[in-house]
C-alpha positions as CSV (number, residue, x, y, z in Angstrom):
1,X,-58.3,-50.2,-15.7
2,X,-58.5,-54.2,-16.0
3,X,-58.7,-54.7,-19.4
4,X,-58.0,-58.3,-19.9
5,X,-59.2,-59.2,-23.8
6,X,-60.0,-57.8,-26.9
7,X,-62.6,-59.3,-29.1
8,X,-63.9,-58.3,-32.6
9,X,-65.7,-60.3,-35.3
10,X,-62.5,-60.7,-37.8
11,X,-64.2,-58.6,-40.4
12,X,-61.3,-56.1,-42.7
13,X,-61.0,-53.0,-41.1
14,X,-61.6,-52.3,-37.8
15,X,-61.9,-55.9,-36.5
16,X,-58.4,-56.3,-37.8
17,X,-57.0,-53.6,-37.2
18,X,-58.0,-53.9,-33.7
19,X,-56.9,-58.0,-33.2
20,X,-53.8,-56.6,-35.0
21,X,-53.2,-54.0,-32.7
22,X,-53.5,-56.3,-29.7
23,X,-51.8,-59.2,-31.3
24,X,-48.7,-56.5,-31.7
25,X,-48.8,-55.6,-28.0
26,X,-48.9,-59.2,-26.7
27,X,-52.3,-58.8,-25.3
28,X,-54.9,-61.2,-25.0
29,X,-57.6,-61.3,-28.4
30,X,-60.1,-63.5,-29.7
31,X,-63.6,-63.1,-30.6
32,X,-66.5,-65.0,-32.6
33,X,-66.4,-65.5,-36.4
34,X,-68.6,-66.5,-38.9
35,X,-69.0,-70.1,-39.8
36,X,-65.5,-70.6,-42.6
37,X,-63.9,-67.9,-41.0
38,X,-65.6,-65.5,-43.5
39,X,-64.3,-61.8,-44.3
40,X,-65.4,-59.9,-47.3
41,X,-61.7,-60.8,-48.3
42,X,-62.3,-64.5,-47.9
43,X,-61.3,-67.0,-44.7
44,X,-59.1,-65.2,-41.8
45,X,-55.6,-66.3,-41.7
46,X,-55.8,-69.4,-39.3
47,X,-52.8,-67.2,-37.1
48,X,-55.6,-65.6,-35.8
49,X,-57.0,-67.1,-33.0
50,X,-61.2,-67.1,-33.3
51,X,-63.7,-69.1,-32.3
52,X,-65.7,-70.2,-35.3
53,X,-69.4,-70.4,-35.0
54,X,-71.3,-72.9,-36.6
55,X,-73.5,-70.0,-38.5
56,X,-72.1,-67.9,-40.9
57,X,-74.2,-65.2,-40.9
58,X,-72.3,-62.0,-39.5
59,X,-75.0,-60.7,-37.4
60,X,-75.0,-63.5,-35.4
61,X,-71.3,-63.3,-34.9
62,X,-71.8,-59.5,-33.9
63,X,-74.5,-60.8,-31.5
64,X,-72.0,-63.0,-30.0
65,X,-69.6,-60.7,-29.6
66,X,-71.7,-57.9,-27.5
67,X,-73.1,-60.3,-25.4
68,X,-69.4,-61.5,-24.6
69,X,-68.2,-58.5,-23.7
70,X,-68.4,-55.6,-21.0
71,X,-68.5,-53.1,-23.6
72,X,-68.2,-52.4,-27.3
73,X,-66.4,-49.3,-28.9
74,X,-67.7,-48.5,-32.5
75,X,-65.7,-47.2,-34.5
76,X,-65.8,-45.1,-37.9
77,X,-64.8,-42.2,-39.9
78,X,-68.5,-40.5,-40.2
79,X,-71.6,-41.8,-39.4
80,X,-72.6,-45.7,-38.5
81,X,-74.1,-47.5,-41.1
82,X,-74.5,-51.4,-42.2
83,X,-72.8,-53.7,-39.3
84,X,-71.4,-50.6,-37.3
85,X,-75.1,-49.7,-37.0
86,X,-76.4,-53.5,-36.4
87,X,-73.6,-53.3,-33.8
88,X,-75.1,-50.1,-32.1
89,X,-78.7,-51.5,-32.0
90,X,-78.3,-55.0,-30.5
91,X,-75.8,-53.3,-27.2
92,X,-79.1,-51.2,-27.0
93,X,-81.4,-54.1,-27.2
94,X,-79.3,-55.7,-24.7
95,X,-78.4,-53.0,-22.3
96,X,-74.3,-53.3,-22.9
97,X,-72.2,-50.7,-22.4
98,X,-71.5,-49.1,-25.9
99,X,-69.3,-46.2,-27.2
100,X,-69.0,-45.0,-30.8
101,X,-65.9,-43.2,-31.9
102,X,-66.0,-41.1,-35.1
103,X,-62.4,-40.2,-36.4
104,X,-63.7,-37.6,-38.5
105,X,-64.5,-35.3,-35.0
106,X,-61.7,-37.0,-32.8
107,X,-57.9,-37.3,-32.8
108,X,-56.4,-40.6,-30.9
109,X,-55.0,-39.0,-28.4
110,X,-58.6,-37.6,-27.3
111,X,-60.4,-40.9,-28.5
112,X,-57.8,-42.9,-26.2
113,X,-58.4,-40.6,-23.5
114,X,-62.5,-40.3,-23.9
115,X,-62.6,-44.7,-24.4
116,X,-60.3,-45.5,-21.2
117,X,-62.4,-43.1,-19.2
118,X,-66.0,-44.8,-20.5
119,X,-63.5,-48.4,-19.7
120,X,-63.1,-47.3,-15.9
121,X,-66.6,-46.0,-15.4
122,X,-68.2,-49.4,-17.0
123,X,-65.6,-51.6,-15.4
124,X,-65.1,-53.2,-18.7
125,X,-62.6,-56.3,-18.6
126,X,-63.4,-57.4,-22.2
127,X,-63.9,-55.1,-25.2
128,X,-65.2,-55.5,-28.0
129,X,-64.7,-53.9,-30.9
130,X,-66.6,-53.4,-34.0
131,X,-66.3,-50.7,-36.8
132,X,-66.7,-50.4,-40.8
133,X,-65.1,-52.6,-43.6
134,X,-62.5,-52.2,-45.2
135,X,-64.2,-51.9,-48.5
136,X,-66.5,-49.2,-47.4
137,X,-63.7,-47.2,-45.5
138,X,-59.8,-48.3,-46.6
139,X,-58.6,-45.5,-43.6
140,X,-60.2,-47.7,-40.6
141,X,-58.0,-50.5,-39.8
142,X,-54.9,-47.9,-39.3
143,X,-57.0,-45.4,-36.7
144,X,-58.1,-48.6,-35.3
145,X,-55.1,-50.3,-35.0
146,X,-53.2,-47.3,-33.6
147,X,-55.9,-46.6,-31.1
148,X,-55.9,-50.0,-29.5
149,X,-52.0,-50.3,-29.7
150,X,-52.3,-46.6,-27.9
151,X,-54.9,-47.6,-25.6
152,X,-52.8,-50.7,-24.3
153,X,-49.8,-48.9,-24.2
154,X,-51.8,-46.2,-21.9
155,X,-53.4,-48.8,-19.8
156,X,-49.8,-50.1,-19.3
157,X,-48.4,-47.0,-18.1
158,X,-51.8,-46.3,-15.7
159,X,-50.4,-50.1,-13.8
160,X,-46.8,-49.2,-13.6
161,X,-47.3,-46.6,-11.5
């Protein structure tokens, strides 16, 4: 695998939790934001490196994103709805490798596994990755955080040897 970044939009949940799960591994993050560096919470922490678009309208932010990356993994705990869906739709629209992991029918261990499989087959070298809010699922930022701190540990151990 040749992951080299992670990106997300900086959204609570599963934006953060992945950027926190990469910032906690050392490995290279960013992503585009919304114009203020607006959350639902209010402005991301300026320790998170972003690059702020001049619009502040998230689905141009989640535009940004796909288009910037080699792939985007989805994630959730049930179906996709609001952004996660948006999300979905425009890597359709614009043929980019997509995959959607739902925590209520997979463990990490198998969602690692199933994501750095769909990573090798796409060739993916940036991820992005996009998922619920916090306010509409509180359980997201800690799957997704553990998953991306599993997935670079995994991708680690596939170099060393």
């Amino acid at each position: 695998m040749k992951l080299k970044k992670i990106i997300s939009g900086g959204q609570t949940g599963a934006d953060q939790g992945a950027l926190d799960g990469a910032r906690s591994c050392g490995f290279p993050y960013g992503g585009a934001i919304p114009a203020g560096r607006k959350t639902e919470a209010g402005a991301l922490p300026e320790k998170y490196s972003m690059v702020e678009l001049d619009s502040e309208h998230y689905p141009v932010r989640t535009e940004k994103n796909v288009v910037d990356a080699d792939g985007t993994l989805i994630v959730s705990n049930g179906v996709l709805t609001g952004g996660s869906l948006l999300t979905c739709k425009i890597a359709r629209d614009r043929k980019k490798n997509w995959i959607h992991i739902d925590f209520d029918k997979e463990d990490i261990p198998s969602a690692v596994r199933k994501v750095m499989s769909w990573m090798i087959r796409n060739h993916v070298e940036i991820l992005n990755v996009a998922g619920s809010r916090a306010s509409s699922d509180p359980r997201i930022y800690d799957v997704t955080r553990r998953l991306i701190v599993d997935l670079l540990s995994s991708a680690g151990d596939d170099h060393a040897g």
